[in-house]
C-alpha positions in Angstrom: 13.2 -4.0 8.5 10.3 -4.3 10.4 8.6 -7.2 12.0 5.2 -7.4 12.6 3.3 -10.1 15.0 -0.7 -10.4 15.1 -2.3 -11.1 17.9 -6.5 -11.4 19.1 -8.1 -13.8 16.7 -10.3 -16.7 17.5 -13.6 -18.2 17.7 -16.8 -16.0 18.0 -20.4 -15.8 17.4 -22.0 -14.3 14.7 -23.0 -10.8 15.9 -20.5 -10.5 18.3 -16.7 -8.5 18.5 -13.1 -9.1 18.0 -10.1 -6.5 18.5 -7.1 -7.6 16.4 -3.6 -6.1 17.1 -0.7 -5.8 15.1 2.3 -5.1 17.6 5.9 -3.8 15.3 9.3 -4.4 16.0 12.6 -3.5 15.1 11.6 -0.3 13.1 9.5 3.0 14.6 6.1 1.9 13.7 5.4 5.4 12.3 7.3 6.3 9.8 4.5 3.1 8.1 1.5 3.3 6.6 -0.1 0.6 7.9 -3.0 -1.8 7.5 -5.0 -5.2 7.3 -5.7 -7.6 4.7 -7.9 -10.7 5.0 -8.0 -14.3 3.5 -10.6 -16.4 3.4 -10.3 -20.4 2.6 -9.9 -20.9 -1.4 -9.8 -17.1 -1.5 -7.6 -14.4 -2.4 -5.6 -12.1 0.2 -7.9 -8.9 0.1 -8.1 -5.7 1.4 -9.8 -4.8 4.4 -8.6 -1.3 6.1 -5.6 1.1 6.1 -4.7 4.2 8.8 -1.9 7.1 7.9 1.3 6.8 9.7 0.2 9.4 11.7 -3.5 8.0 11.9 -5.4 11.0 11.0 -6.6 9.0 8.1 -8.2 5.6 7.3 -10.1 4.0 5.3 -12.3 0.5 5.6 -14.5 -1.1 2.9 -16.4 -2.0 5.8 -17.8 -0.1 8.3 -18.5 -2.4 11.0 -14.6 -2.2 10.9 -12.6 0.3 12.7 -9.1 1.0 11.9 -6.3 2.8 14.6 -2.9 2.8 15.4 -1.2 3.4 18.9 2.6 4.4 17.7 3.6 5.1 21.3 2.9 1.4 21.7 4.4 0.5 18.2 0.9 -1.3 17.9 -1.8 -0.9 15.1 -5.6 -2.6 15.6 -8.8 -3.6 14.1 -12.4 -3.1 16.1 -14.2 -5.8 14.0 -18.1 -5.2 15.5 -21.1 -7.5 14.1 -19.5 -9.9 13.1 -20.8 -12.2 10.2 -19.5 -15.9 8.8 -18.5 -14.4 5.7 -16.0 -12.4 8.2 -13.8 -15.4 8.6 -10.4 -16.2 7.5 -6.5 -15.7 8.3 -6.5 -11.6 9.3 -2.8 -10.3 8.5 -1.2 -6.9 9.3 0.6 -5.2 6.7 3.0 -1.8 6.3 4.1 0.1 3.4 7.0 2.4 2.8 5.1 3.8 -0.5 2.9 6.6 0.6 2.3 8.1 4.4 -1.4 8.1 3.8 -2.2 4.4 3.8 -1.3 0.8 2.3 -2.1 -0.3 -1.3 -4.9 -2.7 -2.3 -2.8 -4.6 -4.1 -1.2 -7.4 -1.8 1.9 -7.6 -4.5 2.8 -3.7 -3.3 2.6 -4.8 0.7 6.3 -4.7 1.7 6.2 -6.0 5.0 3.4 -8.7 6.5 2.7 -10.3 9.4 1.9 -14.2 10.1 -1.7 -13.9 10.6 -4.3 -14.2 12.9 -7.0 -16.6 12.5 -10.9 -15.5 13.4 -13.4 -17.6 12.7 -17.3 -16.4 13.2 -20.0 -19.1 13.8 -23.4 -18.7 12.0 
């Protein structure tokens, strides 16, 4: 089993940069797909961005979002640029045993999560 700790969210200004990191324990992070989900207040969990197990691939609904993974380091990240107010909300990591290429959408298919990170954006 795998645990997963989030770390680098906060308070920023709209506009501005975050870098969220996902750091693994007690399993290889790379034999994981891996990925971030988002929840805003009175929202559902959603999908934000998912990277291979070996990282050649990603995927993020948002551009401004950039997706990587350090497996060396056990550590995956999120380069969240241009921030907007409609960016805020608890950030979690998230890994998935079911395919090598990246996490499902659906939050009910995420086997392992982490705590979350909280970033807030001010307008």
């Amino acid at each position: 089993q795998v645990q997963l700790v989030e770390s680098g969210g906060g308070l920023v200004q709209a506009g501005g940069s975050l870098r969220l990191s996902c750091a693994a324990s007690g399993r290889p992070l790379s034999i994981y797909a891996m990925g971030w989900f988002r929840q805003a207040p009175g929202k559902e969990r959603e999908f934000v961005a998912t990277i291979s197990r070996t990282g050649d691939s990603t995927y993020s609904v948002k551009d401004r979002f950039i997706i990587s993974r350090d497996n060396a380091k056990n550590t995956v990240y999120l380069q969240m640029n241009s921030l907007k107010s409609e960016d805020t909300g608890v950030y979690y990591c998230a890994a998935d045993t079911r395919s090598s290429y990246g996490i499902s959408r659906a939050s009910s298919d995420i086997d392992y999560w982490g705590q979350g990170t909280q970033v807030t954006v001010s307008s």
